[in-house]
C-alpha positions as CSV (number, residue, x, y, z in Angstrom):
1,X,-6.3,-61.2,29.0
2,X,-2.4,-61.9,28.7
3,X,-3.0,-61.7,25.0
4,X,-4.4,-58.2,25.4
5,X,-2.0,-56.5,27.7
6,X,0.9,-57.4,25.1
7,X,-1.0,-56.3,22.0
8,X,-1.3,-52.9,24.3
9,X,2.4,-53.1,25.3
10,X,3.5,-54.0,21.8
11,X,1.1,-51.0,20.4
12,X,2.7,-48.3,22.8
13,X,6.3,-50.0,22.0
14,X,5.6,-48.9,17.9
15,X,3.9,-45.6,18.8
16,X,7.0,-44.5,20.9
17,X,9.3,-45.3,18.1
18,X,8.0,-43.2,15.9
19,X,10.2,-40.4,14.5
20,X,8.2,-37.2,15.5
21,X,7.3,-34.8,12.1
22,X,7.1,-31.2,13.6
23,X,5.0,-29.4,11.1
24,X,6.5,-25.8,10.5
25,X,4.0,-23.2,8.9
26,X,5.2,-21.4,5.6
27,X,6.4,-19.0,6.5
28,X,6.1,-15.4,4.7
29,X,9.3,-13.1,4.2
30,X,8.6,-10.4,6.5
31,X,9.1,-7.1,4.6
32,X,10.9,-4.3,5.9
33,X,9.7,-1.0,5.5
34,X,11.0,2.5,6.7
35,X,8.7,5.1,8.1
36,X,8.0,8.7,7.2
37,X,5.4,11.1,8.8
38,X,3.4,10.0,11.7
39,X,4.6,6.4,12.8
40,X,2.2,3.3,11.7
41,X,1.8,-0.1,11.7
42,X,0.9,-1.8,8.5
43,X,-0.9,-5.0,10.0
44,X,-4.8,-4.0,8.8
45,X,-3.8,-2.1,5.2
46,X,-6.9,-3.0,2.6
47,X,-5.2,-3.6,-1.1
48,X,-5.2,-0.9,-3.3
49,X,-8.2,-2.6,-5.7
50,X,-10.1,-2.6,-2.4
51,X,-9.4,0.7,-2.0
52,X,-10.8,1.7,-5.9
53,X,-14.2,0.2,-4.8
54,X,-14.2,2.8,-2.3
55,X,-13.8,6.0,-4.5
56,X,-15.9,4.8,-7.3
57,X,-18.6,5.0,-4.6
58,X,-17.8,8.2,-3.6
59,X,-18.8,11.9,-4.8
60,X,-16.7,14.9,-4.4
61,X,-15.8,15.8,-1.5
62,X,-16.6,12.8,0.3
63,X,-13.7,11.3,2.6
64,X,-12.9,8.4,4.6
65,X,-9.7,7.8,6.9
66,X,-7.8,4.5,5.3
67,X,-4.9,2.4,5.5
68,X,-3.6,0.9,2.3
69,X,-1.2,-0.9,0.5
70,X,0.2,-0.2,-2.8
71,X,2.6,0.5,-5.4
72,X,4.3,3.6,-6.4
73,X,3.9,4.8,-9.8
74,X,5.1,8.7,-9.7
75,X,7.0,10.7,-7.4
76,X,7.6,14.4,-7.3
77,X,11.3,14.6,-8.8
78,X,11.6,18.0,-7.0
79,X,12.0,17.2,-3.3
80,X,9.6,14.1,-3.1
81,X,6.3,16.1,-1.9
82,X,3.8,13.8,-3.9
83,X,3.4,10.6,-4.9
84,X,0.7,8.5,-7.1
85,X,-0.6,5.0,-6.4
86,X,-1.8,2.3,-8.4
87,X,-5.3,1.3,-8.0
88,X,-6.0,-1.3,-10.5
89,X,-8.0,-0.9,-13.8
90,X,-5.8,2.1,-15.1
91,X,-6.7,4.1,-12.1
92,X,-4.2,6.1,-9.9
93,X,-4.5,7.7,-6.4
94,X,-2.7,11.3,-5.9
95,X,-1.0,11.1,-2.6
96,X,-0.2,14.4,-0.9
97,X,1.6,14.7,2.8
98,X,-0.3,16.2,5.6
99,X,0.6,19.8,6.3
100,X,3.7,19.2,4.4
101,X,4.8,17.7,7.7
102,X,7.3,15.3,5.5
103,X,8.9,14.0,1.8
104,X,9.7,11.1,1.1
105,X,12.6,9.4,-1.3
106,X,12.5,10.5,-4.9
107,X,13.5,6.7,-6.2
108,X,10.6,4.6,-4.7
109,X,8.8,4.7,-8.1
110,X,8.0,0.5,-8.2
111,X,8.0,0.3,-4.3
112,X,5.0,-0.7,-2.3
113,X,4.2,1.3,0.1
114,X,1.6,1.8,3.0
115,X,-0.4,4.7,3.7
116,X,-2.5,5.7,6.5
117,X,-4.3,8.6,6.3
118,X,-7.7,10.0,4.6
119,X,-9.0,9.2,1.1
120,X,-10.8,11.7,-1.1
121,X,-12.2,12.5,-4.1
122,X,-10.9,15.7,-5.9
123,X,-11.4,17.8,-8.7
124,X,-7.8,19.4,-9.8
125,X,-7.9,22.2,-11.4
126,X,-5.5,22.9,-14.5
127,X,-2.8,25.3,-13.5
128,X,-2.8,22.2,-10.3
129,X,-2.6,19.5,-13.4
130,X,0.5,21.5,-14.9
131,X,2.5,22.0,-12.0
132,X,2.5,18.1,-11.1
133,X,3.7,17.2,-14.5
134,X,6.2,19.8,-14.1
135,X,7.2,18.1,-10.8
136,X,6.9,14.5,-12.4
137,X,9.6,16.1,-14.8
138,X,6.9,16.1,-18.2
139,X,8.0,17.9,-21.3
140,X,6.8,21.3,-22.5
141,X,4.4,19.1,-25.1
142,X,3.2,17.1,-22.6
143,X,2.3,20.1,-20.1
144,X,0.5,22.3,-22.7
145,X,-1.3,19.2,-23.8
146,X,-3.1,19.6,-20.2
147,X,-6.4,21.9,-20.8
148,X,-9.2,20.6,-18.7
149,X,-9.9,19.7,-14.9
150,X,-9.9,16.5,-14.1
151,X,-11.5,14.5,-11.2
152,X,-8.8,12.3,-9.4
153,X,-8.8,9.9,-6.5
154,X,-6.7,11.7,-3.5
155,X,-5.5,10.2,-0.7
156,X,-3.8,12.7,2.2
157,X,-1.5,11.1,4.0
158,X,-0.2,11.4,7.7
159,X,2.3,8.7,7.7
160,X,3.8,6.1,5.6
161,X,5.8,3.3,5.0
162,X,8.0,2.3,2.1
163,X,8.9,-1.1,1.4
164,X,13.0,-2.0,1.5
């Protein structure tokens, strides 16, 4: 019995001299983003190639209200009143602002960004086609090049957020 109780005293003795390890979590940088339009939180964005699953199942017209994450590849060079999204697989989204309600930065082209509003599937018209490549800042070549509608993935937005 005496033999036991020291083994135990002796095992408690080790345990407590044990350095203690806290375990710490990786930890991912929090990114900082700055808002525009209607204020939203970015917590339950879908990825962008999530989001192209989503418009290849849909027909014209069709919308859905979204939240997604992605990264800027065009932006109005006039005053910032459009912006395109990649998608994955060589496919873009056109982003337009709600009502017009709000712009946002003319240099975010690379940026991610988070937008919350609905996604739809459009069919833009030509003069529609020219006048964005005008925006975008195209050449005369490139702008009489454009001769036929084209269907495009179209996102309206009521708010956003752009990565820092």
């Amino acid at each position: 019995m005496r033999t036991l109780i020291v083994v135990f005293v002796c095992t408690l003795i080790l345990n407590s001299c044990k350095e203690k390890v806290e375990e710490t979590p990786n930890k991912v940088p929090k990114i900082e983003y700055l808002s525009y339009g209607k204020e939203i939180i970015g917590d339950d964005a879908i990825a962008a190639s999530s989001m192209l699953y989503h418009y290849q199942d849909m027909n014209a017209r069709d919308s859905i209200n979204s939240k997604m994450i992605a990264t800027v590849t065009d932006v109005c060079q006039a005053k910032g009143c459009w912006m395109t999204l990649q998608l994955g697989e060589g496919k873009e989204a056109m982003v337009k602002f709600k009502d017009y309600g709000f712009f946002v930065p003319k240099d975010i082209k690379g940026k991610q960004v988070i937008v919350n509003g609905k996604a739809f599937v459009n069919e833009v018209p030509v003069d529609e086609l020219k006048h964005y490549a005008e925006d975008a800042g195209k050449s005369k070549q490139e702008i009489a090049a454009i001769t036929e509608s084209k269907k495009t993935f179209s996102f309206e937005a009521d708010g956003v957020l752009v990565a820092q």
